[in-house]
C-alpha positions in Angstrom: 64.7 61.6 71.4 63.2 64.8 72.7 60.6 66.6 70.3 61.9 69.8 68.9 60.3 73.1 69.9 59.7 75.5 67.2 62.2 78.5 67.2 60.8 81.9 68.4 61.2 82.9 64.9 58.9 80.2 63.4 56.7 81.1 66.4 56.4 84.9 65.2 56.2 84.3 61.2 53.4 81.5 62.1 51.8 84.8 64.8 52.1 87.3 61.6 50.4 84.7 59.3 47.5 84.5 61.8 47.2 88.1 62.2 46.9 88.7 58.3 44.5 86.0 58.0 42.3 87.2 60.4 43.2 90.7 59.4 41.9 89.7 55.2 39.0 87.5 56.9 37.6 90.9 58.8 38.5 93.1 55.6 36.4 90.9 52.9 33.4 90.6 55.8 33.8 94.5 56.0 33.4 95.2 52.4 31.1 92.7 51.8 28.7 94.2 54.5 29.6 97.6 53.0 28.5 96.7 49.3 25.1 94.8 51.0 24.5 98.4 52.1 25.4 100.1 49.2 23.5 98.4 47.6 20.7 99.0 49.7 21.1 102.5 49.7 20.9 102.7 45.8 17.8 100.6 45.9 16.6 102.7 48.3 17.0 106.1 46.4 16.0 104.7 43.5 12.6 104.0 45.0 12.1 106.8 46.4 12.5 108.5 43.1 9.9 106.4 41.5 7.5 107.2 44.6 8.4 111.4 43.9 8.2 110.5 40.2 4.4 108.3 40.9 3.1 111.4 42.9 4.2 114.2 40.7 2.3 111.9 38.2 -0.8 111.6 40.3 -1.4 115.5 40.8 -0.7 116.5 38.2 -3.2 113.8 36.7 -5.7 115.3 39.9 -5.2 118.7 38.3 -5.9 117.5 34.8 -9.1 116.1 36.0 -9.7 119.0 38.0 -9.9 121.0 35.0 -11.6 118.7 32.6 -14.1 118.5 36.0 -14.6 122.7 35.7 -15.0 122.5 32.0 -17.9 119.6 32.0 -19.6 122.2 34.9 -19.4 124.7 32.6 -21.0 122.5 29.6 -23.8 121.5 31.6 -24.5 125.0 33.7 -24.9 126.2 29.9 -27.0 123.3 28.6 -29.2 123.6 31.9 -29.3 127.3 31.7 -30.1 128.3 28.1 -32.1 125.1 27.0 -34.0 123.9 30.3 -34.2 127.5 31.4 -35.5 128.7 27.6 -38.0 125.9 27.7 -39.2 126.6 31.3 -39.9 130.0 30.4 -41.7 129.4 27.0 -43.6 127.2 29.5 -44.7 130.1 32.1 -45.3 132.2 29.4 -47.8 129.8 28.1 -49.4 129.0 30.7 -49.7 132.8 31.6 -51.4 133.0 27.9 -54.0 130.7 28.6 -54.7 132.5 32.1 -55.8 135.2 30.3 -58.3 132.7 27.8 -59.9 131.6 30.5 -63.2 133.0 31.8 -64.7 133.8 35.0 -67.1 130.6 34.6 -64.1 128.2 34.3 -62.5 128.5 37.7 -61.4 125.1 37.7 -59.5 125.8 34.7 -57.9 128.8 36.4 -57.1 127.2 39.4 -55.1 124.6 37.5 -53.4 126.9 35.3 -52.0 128.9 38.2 -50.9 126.0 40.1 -48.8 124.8 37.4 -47.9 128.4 37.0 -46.1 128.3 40.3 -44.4 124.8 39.9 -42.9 126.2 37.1 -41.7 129.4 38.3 -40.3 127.3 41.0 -38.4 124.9 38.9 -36.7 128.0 36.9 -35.5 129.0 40.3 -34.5 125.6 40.8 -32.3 125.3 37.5 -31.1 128.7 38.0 -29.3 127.5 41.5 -28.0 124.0 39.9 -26.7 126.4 37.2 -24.9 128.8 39.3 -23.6 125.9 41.9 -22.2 124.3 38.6 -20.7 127.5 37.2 -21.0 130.7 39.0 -22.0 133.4 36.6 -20.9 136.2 39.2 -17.3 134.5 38.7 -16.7 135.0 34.9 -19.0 137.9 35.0 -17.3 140.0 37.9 -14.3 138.1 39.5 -13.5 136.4 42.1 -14.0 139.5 44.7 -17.6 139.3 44.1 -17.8 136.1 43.6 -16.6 135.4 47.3 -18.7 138.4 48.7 -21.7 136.7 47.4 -20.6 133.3 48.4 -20.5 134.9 51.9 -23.9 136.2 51.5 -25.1 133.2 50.5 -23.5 131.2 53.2 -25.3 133.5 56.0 -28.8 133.3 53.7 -29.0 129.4 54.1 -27.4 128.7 57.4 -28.0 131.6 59.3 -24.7 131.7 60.3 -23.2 135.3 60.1 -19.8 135.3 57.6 -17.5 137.7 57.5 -15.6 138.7 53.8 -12.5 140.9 54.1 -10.3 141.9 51.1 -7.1 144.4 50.1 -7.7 142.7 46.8 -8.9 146.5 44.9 -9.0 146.0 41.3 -6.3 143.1 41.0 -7.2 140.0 39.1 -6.6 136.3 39.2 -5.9 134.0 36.4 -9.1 132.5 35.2 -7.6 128.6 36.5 -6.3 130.6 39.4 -10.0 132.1 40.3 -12.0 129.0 40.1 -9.5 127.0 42.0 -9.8 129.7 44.9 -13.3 130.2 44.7 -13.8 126.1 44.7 -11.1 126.6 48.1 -13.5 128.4 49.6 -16.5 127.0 49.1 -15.2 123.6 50.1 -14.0 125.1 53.4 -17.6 126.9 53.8 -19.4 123.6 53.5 -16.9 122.0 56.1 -18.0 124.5 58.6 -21.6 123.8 57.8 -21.2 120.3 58.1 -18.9 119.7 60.8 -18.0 122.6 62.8 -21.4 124.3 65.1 -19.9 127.8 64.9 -21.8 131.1 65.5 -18.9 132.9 63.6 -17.1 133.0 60.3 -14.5 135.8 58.6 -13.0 134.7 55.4 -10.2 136.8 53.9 -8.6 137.6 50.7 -5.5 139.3 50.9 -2.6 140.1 48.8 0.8 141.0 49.6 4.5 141.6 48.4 4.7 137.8 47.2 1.7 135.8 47.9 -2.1 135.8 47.8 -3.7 134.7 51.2 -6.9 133.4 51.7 -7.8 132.6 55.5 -10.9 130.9 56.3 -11.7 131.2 60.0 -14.7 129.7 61.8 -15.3 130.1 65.9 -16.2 126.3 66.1 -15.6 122.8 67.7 -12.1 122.8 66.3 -11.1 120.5 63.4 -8.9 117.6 64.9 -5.0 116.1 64.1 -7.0 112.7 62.6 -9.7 114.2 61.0 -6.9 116.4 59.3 -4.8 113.7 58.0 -8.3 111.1 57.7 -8.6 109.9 54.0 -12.4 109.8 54.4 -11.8 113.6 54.9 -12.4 114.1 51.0 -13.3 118.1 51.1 -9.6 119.2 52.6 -8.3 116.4 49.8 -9.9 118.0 47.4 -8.4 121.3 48.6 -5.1 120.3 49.3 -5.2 119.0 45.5 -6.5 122.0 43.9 -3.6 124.3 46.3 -1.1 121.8 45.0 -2.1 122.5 41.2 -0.8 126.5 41.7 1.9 125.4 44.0 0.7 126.6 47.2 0.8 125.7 50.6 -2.3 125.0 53.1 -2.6 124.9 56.6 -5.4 124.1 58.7 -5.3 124.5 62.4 -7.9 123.6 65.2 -8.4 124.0 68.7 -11.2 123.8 71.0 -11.0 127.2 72.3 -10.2 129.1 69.3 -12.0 127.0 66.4 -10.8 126.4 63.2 -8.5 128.4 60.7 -7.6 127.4 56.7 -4.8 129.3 55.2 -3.9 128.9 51.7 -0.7 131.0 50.5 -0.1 130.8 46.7 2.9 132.6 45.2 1.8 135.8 43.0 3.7 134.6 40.5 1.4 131.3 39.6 -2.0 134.0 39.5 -0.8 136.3 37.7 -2.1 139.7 39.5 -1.7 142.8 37.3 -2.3 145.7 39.8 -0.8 146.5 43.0 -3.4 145.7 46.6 -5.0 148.5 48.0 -3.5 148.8 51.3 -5.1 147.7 54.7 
């Protein structure tokens, strides 16, 4: 007997069948691959949140210790200052009353008493400069205007190095948090160009405008590079980059071998709090 052939129409239900079986077979693989990535993409966001949630954490611990940092200065400028300092002094002035009990026939006496004379007098010079390093009395005293000009002063005093203060600032004040944190900017970026940059040159500026408060530290140097910008042994522009963080500012350091190195810190008006208008440039 001769085998039967399937019909056409058998042929075509059995083709259809196929076709939907391959067609569910692609389907399930497609949505499975789709959940995998879903998946994958929630884990994914999800982690990233923790990380945005683990760094807002860390600054704003850095800005906690920041401040708890400033206050222990403050303790210990004002321990140093009025009870080393006090005792120093009774000291000199001591020693300057038993000058004046000594005779003529006792010049080894004298000559001892005005030695230690002048080792004190130059260890109350030496706890009035740990003093002001730790606290700077020209800060709470007269601002931050004048605290900068002198820091300037200073700056050219020990290194030789001429720098440059410009301000629009006129009588317009920072929030105490707001003034240390600048002051602690610039005095970071100061001792970066003394240690690191060989420049004959420095202007630092203080300005304030429409919306922010700009302070630009620029030094004629070597130029800072890409790596030792983003370096984590570079601990002075971490420090910075904290403390500009903590008022919600921005910083940007630039450097080139031709043109040296600039620092710009913008921080909005708003987190300062100025209370007069700038005196204009």
């Amino acid at each position: 007997m001769r085998s039967r052939k399937p019909s056409v129409h058998k042929q075509q239900i059995n083709g259809v069948a196929a076709e939907e079986l391959v067609h569910a077979l692609r389907t399930h693989q497609v949505d499975a691959i789709v959940g995998e990535r879903h998946i994958m993409l929630v884990r994914l966001k999800q982690a990233e949140e923790e990380l945005e949630l683990s760094r807002n954490q860390l600054r704003a611990l850095t800005a906690s210790l920041l401040s708890i940092r400033e206050n222990e200065r403050i303790v210990i400028a004002r321990e140093i200052h009025d009870e080393l300092g006090q005792a120093l002094t009774c000291l000199q002035l001591g020693l300057s009353w038993m000058a004046g009990k000594v005779t003529a026939q006792q010049q080894p006496v004298q000559d001892k008493v005005r030695s230690l004379a002048a080792l004190v007098t130059t260890m109350i010079r030496t706890v009035q400069r740990i003093a002001d390093e730790l606290r700077p009395g020209v800060l709470d005293e007269l601002g931050l205007v004048k605290a900068l000009k002198s820091e300037a002063r200073k700056f050219t005093g020990y290194t030789g190095t001429p720098c440059k203060f410009e301000t629009n600032m006129g009588k317009a004040r920072c929030s105490r948090e707001a003034s240390i944190a600048i002051f602690r900017i610039a005095q970071a970026a100061l001792t970066n160009v003394a240690r690191h940059a060989n420049a004959s040159k420095i202007v630092m500026s203080l300005m304030v405008g429409t919306t922010h408060l700009v302070l630009t530290v620029h030094d004629n140097g070597k130029g800072i590079t890409r790596e030792q910008i983003s370096s984590a042994q570079s601990l002075g522009i971490i420090g910075i980059r904290e403390r500009v963080l903590a008022l919600k500012g921005s910083l940007n350091i630039r450097g080139s071998k031709s043109t040296g190195t600039t620092l710009t810190v913008r921080i909005p008006r708003s987190r300062i709090l100025l209370g007069h208008r700038p005196v204009s440039s």
